[in-house]
PyMOL Python script that loads the backbone (N, CA, C, O; Angstrom):
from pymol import cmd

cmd.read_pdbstr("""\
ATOM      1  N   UNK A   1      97.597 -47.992 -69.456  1.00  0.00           N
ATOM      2  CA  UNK A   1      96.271 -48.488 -69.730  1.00  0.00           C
ATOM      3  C   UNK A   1      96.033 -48.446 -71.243  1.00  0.00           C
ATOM      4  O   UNK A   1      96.496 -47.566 -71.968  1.00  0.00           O
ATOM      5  N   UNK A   2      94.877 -49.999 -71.879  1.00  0.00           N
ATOM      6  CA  UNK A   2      95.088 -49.537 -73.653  1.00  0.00           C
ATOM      7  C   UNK A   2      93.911 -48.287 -73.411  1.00  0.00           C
ATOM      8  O   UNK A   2      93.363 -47.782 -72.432  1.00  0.00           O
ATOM      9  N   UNK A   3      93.863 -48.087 -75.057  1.00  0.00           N
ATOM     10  CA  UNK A   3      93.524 -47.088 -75.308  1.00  0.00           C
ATOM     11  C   UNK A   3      91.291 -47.448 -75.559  1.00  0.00           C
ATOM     12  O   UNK A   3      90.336 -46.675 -75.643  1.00  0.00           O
ATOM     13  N   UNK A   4      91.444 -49.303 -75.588  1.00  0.00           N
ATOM     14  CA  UNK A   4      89.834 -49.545 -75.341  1.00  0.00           C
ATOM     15  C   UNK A   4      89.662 -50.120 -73.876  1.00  0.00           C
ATOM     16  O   UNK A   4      88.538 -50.567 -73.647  1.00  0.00           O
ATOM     17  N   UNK A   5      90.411 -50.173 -73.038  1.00  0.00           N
ATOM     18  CA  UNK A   5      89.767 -49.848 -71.882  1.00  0.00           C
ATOM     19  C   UNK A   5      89.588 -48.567 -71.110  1.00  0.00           C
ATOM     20  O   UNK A   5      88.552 -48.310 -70.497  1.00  0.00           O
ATOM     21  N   UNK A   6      90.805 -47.645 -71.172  1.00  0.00           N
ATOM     22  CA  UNK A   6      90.268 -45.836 -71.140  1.00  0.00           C
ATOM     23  C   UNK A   6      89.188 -45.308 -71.564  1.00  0.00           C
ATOM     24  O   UNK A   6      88.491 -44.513 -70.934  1.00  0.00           O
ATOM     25  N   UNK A   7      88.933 -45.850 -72.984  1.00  0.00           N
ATOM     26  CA  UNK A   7      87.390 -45.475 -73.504  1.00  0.00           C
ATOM     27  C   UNK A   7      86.177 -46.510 -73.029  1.00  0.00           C
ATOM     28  O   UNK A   7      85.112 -46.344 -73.623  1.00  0.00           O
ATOM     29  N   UNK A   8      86.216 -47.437 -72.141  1.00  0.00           N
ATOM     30  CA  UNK A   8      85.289 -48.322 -72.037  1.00  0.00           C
ATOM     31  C   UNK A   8      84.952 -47.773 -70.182  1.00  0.00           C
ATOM     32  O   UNK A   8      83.805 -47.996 -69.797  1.00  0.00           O
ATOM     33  N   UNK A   9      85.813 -47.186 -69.277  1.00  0.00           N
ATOM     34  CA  UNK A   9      86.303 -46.721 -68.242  1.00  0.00           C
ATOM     35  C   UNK A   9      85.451 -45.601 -68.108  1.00  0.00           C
ATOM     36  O   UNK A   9      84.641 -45.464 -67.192  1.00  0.00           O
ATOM     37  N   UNK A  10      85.646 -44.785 -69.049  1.00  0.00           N
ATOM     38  CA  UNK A  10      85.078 -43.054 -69.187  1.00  0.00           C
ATOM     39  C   UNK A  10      83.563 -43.356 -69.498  1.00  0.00           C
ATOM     40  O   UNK A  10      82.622 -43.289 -68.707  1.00  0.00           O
ATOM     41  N   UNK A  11      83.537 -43.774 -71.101  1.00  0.00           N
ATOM     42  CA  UNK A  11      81.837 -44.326 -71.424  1.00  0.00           C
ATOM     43  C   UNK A  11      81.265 -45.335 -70.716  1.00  0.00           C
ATOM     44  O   UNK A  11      80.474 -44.955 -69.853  1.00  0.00           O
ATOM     45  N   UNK A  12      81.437 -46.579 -70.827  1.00  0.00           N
ATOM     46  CA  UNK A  12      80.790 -47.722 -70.417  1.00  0.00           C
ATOM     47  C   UNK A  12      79.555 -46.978 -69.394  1.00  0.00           C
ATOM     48  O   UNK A  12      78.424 -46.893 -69.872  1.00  0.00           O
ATOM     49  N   UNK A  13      79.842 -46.378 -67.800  1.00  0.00           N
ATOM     50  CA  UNK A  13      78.815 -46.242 -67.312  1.00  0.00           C
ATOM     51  C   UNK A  13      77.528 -45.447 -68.018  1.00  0.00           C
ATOM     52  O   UNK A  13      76.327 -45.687 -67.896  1.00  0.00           O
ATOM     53  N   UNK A  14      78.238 -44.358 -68.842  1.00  0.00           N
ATOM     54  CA  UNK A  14      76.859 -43.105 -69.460  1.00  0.00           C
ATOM     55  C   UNK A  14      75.906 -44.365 -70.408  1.00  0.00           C
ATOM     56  O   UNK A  14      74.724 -44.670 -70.251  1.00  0.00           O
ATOM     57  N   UNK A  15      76.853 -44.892 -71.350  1.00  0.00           N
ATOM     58  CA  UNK A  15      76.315 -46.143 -71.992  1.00  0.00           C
ATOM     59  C   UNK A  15      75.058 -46.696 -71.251  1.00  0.00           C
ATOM     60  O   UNK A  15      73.851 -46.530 -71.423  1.00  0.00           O
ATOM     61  N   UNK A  16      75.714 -47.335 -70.462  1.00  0.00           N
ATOM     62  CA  UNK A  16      74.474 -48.121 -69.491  1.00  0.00           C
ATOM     63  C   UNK A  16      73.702 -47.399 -69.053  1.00  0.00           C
ATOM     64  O   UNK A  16      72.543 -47.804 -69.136  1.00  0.00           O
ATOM     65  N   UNK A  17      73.919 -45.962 -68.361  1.00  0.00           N
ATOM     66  CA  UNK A  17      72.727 -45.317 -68.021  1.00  0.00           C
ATOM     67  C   UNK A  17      71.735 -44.976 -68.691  1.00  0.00           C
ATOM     68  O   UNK A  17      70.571 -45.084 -68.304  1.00  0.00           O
ATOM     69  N   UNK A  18      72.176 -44.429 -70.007  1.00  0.00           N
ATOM     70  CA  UNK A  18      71.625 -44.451 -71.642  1.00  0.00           C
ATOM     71  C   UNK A  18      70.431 -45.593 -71.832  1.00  0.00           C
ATOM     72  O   UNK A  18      69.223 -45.517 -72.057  1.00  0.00           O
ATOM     73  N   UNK A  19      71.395 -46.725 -71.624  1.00  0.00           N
ATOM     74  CA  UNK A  19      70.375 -48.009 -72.319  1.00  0.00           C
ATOM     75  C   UNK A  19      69.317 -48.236 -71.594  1.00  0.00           C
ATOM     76  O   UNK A  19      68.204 -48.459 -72.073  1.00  0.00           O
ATOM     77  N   UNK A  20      69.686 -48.180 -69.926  1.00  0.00           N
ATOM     78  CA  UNK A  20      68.438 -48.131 -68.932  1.00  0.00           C
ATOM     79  C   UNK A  20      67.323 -47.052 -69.369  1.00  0.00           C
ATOM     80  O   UNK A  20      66.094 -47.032 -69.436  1.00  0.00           O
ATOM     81  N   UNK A  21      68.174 -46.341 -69.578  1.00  0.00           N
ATOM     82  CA  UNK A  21      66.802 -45.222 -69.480  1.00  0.00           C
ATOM     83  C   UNK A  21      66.119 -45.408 -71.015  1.00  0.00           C
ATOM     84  O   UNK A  21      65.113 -44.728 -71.216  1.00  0.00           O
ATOM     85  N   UNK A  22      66.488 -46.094 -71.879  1.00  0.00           N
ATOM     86  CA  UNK A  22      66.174 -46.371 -73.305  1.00  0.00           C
ATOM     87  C   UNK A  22      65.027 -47.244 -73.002  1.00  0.00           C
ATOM     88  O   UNK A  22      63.830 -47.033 -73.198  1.00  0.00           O
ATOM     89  N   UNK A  23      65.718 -48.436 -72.399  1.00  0.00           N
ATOM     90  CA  UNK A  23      64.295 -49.698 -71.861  1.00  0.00           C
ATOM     91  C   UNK A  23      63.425 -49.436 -71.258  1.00  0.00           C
ATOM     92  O   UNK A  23      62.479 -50.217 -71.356  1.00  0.00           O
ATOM     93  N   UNK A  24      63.221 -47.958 -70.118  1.00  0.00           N
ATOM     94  CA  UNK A  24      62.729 -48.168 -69.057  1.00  0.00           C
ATOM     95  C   UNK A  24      61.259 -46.921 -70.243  1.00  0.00           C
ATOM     96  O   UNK A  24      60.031 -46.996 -70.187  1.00  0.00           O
ATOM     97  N   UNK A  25      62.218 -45.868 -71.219  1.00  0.00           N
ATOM     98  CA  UNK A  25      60.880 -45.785 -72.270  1.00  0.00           C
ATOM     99  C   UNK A  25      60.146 -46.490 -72.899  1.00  0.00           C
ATOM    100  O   UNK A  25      58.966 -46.229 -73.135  1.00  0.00           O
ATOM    101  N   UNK A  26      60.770 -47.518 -73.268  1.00  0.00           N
ATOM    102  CA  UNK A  26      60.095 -47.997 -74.588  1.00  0.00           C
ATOM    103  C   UNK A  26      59.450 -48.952 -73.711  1.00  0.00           C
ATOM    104  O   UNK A  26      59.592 -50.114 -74.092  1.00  0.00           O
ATOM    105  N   UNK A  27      58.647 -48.768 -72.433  1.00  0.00           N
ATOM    106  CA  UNK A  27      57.963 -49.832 -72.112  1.00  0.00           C
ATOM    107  C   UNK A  27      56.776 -48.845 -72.221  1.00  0.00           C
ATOM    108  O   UNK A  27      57.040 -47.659 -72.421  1.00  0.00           O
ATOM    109  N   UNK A  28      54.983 -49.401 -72.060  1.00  0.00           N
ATOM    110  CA  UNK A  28      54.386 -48.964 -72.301  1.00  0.00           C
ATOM    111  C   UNK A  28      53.476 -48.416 -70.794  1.00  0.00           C
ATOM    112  O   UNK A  28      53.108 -49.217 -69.934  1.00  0.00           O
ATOM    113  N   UNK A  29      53.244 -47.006 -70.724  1.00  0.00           N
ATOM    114  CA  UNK A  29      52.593 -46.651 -69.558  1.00  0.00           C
ATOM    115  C   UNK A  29      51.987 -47.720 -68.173  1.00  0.00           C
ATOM    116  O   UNK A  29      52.301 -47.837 -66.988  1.00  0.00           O
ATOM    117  N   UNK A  30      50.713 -48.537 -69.317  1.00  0.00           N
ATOM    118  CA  UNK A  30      49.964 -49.583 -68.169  1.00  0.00           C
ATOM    119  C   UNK A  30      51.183 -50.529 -67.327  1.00  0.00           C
ATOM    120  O   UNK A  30      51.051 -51.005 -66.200  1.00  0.00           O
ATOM    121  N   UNK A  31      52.404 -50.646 -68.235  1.00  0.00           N
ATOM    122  CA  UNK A  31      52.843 -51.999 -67.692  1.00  0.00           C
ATOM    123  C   UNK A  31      53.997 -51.170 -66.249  1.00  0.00           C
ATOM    124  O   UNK A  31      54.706 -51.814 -65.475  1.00  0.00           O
ATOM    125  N   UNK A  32      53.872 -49.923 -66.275  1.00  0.00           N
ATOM    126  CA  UNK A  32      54.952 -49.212 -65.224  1.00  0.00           C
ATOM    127  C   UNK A  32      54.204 -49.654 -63.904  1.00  0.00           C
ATOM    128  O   UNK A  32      52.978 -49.754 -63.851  1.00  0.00           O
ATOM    129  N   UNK A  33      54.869 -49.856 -63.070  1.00  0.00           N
ATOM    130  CA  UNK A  33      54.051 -49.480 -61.440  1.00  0.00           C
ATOM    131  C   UNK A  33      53.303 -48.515 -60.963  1.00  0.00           C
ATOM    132  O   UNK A  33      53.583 -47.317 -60.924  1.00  0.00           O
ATOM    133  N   UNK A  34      52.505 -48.953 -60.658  1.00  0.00           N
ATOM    134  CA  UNK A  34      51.422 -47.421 -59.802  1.00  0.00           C
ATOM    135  C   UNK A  34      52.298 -47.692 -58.336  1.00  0.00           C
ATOM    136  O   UNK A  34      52.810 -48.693 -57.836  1.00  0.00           O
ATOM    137  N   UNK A  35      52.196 -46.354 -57.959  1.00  0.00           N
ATOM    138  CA  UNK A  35      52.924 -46.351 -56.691  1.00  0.00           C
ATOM    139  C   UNK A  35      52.026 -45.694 -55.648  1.00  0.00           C
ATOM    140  O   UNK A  35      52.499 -45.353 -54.563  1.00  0.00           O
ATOM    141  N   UNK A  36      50.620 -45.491 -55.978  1.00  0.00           N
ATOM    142  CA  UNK A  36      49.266 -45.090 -55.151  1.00  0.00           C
ATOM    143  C   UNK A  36      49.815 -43.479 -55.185  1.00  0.00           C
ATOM    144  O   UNK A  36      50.437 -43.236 -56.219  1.00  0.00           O
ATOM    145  N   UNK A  37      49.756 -42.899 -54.707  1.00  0.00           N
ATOM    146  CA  UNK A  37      49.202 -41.350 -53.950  1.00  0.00           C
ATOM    147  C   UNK A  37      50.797 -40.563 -54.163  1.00  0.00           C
ATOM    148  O   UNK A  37      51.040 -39.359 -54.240  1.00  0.00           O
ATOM    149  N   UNK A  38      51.577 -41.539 -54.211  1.00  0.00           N
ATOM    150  CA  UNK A  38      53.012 -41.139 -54.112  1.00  0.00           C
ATOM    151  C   UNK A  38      53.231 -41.303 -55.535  1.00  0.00           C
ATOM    152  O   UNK A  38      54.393 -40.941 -55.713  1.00  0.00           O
ATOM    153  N   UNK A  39      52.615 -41.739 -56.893  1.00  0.00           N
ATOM    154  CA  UNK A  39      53.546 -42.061 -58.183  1.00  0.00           C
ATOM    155  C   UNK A  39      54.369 -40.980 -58.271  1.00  0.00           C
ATOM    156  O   UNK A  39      55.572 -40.942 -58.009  1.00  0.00           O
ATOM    157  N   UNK A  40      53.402 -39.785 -58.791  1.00  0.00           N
ATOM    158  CA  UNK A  40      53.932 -38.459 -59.677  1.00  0.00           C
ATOM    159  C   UNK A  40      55.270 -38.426 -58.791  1.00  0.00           C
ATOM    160  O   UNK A  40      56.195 -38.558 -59.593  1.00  0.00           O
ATOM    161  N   UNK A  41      55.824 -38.298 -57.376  1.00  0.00           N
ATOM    162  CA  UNK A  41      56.998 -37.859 -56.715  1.00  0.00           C
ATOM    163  C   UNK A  41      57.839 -39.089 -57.700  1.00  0.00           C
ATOM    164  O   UNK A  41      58.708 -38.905 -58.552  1.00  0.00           O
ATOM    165  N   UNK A  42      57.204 -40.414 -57.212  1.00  0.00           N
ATOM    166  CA  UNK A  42      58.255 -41.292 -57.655  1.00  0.00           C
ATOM    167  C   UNK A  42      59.305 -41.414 -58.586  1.00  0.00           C
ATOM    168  O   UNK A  42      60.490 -41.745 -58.619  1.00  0.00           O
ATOM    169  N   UNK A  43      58.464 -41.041 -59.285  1.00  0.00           N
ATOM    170  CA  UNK A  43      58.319 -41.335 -60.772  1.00  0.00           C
ATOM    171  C   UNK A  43      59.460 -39.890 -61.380  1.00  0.00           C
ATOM    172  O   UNK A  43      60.330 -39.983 -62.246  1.00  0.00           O
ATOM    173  N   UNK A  44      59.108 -38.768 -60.664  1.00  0.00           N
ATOM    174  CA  UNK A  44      60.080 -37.812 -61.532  1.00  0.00           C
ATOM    175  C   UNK A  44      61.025 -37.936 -60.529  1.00  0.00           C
ATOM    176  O   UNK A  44      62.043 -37.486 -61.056  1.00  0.00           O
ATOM    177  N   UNK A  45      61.357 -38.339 -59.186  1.00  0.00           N
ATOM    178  CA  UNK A  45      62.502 -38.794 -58.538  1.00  0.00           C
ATOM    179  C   UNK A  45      63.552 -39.609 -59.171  1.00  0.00           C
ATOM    180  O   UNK A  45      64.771 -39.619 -59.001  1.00  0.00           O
ATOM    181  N   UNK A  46      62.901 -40.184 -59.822  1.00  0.00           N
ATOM    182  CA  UNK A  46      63.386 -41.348 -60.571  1.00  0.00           C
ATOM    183  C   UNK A  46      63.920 -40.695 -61.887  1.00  0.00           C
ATOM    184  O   UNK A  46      65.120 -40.929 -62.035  1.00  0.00           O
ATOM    185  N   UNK A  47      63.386 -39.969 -62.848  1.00  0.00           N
ATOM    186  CA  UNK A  47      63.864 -38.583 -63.364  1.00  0.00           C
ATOM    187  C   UNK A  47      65.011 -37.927 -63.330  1.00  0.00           C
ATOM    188  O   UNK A  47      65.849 -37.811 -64.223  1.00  0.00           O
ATOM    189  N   UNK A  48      65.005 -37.203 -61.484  1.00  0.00           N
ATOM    190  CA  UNK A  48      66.376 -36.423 -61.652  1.00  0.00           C
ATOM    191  C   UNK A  48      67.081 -37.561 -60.991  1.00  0.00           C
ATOM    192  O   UNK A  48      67.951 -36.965 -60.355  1.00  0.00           O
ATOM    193  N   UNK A  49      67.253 -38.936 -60.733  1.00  0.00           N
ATOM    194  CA  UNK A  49      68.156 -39.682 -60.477  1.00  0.00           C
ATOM    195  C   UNK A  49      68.816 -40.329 -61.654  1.00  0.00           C
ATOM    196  O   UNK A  49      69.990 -40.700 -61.650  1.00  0.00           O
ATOM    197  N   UNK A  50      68.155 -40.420 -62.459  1.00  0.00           N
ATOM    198  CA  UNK A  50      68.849 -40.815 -64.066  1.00  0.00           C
ATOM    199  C   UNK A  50      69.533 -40.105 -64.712  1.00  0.00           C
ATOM    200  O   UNK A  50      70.600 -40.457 -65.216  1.00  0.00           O
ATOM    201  N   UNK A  51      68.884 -38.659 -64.829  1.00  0.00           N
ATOM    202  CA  UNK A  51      69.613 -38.000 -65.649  1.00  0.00           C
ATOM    203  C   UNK A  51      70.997 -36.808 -64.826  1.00  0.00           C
ATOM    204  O   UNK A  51      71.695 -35.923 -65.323  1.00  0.00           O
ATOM    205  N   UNK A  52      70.865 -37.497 -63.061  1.00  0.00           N
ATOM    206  CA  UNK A  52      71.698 -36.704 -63.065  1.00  0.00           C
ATOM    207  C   UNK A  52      73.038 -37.021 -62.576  1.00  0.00           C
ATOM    208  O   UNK A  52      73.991 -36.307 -62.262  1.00  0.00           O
ATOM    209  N   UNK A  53      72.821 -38.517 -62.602  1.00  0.00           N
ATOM    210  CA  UNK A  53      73.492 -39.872 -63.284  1.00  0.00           C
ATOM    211  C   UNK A  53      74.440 -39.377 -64.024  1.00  0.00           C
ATOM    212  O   UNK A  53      75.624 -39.191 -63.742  1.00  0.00           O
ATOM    213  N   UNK A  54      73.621 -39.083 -65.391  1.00  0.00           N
ATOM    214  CA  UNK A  54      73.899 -39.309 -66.579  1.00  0.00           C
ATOM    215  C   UNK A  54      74.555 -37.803 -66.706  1.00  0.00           C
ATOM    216  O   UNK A  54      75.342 -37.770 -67.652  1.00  0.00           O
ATOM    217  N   UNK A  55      74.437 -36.466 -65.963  1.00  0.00           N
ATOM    218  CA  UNK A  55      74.984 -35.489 -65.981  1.00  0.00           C
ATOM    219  C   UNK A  55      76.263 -35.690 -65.288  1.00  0.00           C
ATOM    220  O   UNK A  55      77.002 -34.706 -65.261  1.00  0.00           O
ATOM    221  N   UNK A  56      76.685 -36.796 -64.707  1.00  0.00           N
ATOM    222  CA  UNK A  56      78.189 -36.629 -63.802  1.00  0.00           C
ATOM    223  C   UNK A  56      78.940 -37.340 -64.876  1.00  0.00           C
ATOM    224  O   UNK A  56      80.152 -37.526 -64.763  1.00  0.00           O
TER     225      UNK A  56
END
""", "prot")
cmd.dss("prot")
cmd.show_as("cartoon", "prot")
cmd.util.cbc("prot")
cmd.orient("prot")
């Protein structure tokens, strides 16, 4: 295998998880979804699913 697809193999996914979670800040509170009665769960569900993503 070269030596930039080994490194594109290993990084590429953290990368992308990175950039998602980059876009999904820099948007501004009003424009996120309300999810009624359920946000707060959603919302930090969504939390430890990114970063623990981004921890494997």
């Amino acid at each position: 295998m070269s030596n930039f697809r080994e490194l594109f193999y290993r990084w590429g996914p953290a990368i992308l998880v990175m950039a998602v979670i980059f876009f999904s800040s820099s948007k501004p509170g009003n424009d996120l979804p309300n999810f009624g009665t359920i946000d707060f769960e959603v919302k930090k569900f969504g939390h430890v699913i990114g970063y623990g993503l981004l921890a494997l």
